[in-house]
C-alpha positions in Angstrom: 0.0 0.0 0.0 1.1 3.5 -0.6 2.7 5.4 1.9 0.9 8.3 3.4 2.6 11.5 4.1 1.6 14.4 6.3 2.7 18.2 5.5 3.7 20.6 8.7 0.6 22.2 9.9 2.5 25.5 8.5 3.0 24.1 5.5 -0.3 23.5 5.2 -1.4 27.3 6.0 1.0 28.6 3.1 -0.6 26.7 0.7 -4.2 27.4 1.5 -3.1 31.3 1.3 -1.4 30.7 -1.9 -4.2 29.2 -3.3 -6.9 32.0 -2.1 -4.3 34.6 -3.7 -4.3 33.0 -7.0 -8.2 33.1 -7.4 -9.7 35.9 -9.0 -12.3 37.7 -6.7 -15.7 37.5 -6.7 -17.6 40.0 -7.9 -21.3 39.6 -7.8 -23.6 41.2 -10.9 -24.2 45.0 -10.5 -27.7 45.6 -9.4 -29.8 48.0 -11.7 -29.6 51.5 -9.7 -33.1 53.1 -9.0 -31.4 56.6 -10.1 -31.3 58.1 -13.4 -27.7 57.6 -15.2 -25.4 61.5 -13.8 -24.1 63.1 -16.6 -20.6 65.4 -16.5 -21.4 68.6 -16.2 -21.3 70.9 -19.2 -20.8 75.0 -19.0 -23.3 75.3 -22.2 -26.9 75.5 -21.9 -28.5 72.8 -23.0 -30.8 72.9 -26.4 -34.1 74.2 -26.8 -36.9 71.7 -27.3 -38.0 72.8 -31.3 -41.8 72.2 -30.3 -44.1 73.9 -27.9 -45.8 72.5 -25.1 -49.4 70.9 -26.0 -50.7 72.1 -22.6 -52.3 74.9 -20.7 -52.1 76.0 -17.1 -55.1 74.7 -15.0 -55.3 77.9 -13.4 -54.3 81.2 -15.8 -53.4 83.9 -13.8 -56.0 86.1 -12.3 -55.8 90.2 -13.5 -57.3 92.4 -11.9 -59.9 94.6 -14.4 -61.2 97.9 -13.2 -64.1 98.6 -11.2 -67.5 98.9 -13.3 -67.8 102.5 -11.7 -64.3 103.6 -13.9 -66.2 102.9 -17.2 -66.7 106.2 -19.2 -64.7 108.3 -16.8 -61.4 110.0 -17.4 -61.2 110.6 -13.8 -59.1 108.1 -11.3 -61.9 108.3 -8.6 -65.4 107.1 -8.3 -68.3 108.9 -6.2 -71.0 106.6 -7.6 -70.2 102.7 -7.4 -72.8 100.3 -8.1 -70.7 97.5 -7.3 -69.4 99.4 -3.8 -69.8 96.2 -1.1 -71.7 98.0 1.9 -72.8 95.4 3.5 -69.3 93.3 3.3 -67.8 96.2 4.8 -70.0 96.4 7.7 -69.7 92.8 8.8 -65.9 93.8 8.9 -65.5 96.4 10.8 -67.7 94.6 13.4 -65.1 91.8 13.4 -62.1 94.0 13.2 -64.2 97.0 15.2 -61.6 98.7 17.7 -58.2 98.1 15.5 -60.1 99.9 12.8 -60.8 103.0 15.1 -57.4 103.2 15.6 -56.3 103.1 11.9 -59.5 105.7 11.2 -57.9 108.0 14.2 -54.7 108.2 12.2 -56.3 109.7 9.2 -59.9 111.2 10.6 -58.1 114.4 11.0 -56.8 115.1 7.7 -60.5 115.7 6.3 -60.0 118.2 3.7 -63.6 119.6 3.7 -62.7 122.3 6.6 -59.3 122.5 6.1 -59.2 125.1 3.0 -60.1 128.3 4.8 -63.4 127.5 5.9 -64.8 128.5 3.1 -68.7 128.5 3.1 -68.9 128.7 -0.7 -67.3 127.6 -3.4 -67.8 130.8 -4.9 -65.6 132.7 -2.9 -62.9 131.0 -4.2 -61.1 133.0 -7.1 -58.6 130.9 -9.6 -56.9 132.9 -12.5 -57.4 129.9 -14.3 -60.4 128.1 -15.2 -61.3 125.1 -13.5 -63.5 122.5 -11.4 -63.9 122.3 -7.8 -65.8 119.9 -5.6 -65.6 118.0 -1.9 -66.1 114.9 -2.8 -66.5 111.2 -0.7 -64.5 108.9 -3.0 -66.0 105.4 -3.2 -63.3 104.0 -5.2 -59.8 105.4 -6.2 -56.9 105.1 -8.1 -53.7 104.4 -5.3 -50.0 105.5 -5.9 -49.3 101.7 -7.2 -51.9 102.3 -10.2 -54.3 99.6 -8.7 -58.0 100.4 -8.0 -58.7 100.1 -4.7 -62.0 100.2 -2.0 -62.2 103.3 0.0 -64.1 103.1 3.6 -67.1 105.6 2.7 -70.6 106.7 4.0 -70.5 103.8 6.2 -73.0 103.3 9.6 -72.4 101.1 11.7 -72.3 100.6 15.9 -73.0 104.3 16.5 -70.0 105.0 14.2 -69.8 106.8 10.9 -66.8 106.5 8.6 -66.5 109.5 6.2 -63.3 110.1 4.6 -63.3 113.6 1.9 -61.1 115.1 0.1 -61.0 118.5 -1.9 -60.4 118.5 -5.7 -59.9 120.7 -8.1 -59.7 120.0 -12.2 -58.3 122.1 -14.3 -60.8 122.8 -17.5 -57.8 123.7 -19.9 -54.2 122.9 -18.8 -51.5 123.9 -20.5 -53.5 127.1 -21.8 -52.3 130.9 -21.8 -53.7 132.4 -17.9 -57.3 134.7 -19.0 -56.2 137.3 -16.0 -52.5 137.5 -17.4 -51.3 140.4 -20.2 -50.3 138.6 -23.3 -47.2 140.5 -22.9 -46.2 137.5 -20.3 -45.7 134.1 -21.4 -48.0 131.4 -18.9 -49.8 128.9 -18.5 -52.4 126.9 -16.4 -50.7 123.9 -14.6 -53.0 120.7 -13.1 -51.3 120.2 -9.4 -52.0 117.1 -7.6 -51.7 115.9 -3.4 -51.2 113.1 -1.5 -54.4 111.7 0.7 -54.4 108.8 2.6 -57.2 106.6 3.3 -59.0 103.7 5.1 -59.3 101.3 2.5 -61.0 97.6 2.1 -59.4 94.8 1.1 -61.8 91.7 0.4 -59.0 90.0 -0.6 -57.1 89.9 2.6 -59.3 87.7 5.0 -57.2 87.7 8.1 -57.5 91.9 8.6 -59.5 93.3 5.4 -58.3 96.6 5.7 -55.1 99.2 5.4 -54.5 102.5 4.9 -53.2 103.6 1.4 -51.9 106.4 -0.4 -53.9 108.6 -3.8 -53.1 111.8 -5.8 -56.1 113.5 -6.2 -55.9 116.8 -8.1 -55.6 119.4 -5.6 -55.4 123.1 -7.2 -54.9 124.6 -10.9 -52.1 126.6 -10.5 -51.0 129.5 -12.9 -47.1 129.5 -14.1 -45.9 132.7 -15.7 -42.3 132.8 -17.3 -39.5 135.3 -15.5 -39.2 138.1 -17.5 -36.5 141.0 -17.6 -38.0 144.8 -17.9 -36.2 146.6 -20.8 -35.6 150.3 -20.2 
């Protein structure tokens, strides 16, 4: 019978770790990543798809139109609104009641309706140029931002009234020669505007419907005449 022989138990060790050295390692199969594929950056924009989308937006923007009242009128104010939400604005200031008084405190005293002179007429007034005065309670107006906006007007409510006037005055030809100045001097009749604020509504806001904005409202029609030297 053959004879058996036995290697050192070192021996024995060098060969297995020979043998795991020799064979390649395993790798298994790459699973299929759930990400898309990253591609290398590039500085250039990439191309513009040649078509146009086949959709629409499911909700087109809103823009705001103007106020029914502003039809017909070259005016940026209304006195007459058919549209004007009385009874919206009531049930708001009932909500909002005492920080209202304080925002109408702020501005009650700027009423312009006994502020020019105390005049009892509006004939005593004397322009040298020809124009159009009135006291009006604006309904709707025309802020500094060029949006329309809902003035606090006429309104009863709680024992409280909320009026808000303002004095305006048109001119009825700017940019014309002054009737009450010699021809001799060159002018001209200049529209002049001021700055009133108001308590205004804001149905969109439903947290605290109202603020206090800013409107130029024509105030006075102004005469400009040229300097002039006196030649001896």
């Amino acid at each position: 019978s053959p004879k058996m022989t036995f290697l050192p138990y070192a021996a024995v060790i060098l060969l297995l770790t020979i043998a795991q050295a020799s064979r390649p390692p395993y790798h298994p199969a790459p699973y299929p990543s759930p990400y898309p594929p990253k591609y290398p950056y590039s500085p250039y924009p990439a191309p513009r798809p040649s078509y146009k989308p086949s959709y629409k937006p499911q909700y087109p923007p809103k823009t705001e139109e103007p106020p029914l009242c502003s039809v017909n009128i070259t005016k940026k104010y209304c006195v007459k609104d058919p549209e004007y939400p009385e009874k919206d604005i009531v049930y708001a200031l009932k909500q909002h009641k005492h920080v209202v008084l304080d925002l109408y405190a702020d501005i009650a005293g700027l009423d312009t309706k006994a502020s020019v002179d105390e005049l009892t007429k509006l004939e005593e007034e004397i322009s040298l140029c020809p124009s159009d005065v009135a006291y009006i309670l604006p309904l709707r107006a025309v802020n500094t931002a060029g949006q329309w906006k809902i003035i606090v007007n006429n309104i009863h409510t709680d024992y409280e009234e909320y009026t808000q006037s303002a004095r305006v005055e048109t001119c009825l030809t700017p940019g014309t020669p002054c009737p009450l100045v010699p021809d001799c001097n060159e002018s001209a009749c200049l529209q002049k505007s001021v700055y009133h604020r108001f308590l205004t509504y804001v149905p969109e806001d439903y947290q605290y419907p109202f603020a206090i904005d800013s409107f130029k409202l024509p105030s006075s029609c102004s005469c400009h005449v040229s300097k002039f030297e006196l030649l001896h």
